[in-house]
N, C-alpha and C positions, 0 to 999 in steps of 0.2 A: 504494500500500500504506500504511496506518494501523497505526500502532504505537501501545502505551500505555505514557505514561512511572512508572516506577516513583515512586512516592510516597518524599519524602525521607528519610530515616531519624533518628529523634528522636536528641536528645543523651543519653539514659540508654533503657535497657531493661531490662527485666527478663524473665528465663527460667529455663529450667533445664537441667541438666547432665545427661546418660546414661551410663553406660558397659559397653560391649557389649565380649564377648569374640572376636575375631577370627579367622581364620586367620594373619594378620600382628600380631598381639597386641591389647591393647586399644584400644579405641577409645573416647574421649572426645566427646560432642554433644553441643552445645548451641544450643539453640532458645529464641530471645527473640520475644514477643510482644507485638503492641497491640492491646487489648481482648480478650485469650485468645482472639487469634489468632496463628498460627507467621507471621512477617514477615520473619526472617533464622534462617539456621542455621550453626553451625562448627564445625567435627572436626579432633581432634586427634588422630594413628597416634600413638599411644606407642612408643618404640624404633625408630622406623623413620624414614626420612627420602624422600630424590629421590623416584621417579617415584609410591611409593604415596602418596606425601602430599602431592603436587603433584595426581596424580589428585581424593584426596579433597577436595581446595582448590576444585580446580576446578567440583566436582559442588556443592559449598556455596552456594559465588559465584555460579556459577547457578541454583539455587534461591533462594536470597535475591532474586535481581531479581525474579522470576518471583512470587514470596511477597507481594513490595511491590507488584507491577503488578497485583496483584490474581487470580491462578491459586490454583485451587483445588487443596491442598493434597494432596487424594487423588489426583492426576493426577502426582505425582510418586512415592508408594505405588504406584501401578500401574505405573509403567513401573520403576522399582527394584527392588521386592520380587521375589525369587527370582532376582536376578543371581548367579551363581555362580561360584566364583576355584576351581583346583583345591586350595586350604588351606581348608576350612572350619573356622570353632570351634564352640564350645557354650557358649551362657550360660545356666543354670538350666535345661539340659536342652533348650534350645532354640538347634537350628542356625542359626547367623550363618554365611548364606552366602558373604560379601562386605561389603566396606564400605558399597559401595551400601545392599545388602540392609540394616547397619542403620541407615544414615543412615534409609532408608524404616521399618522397625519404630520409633525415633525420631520421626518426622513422626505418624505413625501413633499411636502412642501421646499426642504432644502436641495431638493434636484436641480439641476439648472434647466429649462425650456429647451429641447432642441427645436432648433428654427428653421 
């Protein structure tokens, strides 16, 4: 079995910050890029702490490898988008299912347009 090793991680990044409204309250992401591409991501649960914010750590950490290793970024949109917690919120009229969910609206949004 061949594995690919994830590309190192620069000393500086640059990205930007999201923040979605939760069932578990706000959620803070952020997604830094090289070459306006997503290559690491990190969420912050506002107010909350142990197993949701160890979850959401953990869904980051993994996408981050996977981000650097070279995986396309909608292949983590697919498989997040529409996970569902029984707390759902609303940001500007739009349901955030789950963290997942906007970790992926997140990703998603930080794609570049192809034109």
């Amino acid at each position: 079995m061949t594995g690919t090793t994830p590309t190192k991680r620069p000393k500086v990044t640059e990205g930007d910050t999201i923040r979605y409204q939760t069932g578990c309250g706000w959620i803070y992401i952020t997604i830094n890029k090289i070459d306006n591409h997503p290559m690491e991501i990190f969420a912050h649960l506002g107010k909350t702490g142990q197993c949701g914010a160890a979850q959401t750590e953990a869904i980051c950490r993994s996408v981050s490898i996977g981000l650097r290793a070279g995986v396309d970024p909608m292949a983590y949109v697919k498989q997040f988008k529409g996970i569902c917690c029984p707390s759902i919120g609303y940001d500007e009229g739009i349901p955030i299912l789950s963290c997942a969910d906007a970790i992926a609206k997140a990703i998603e949004r930080s794609i570049p347009c192809e034109s």
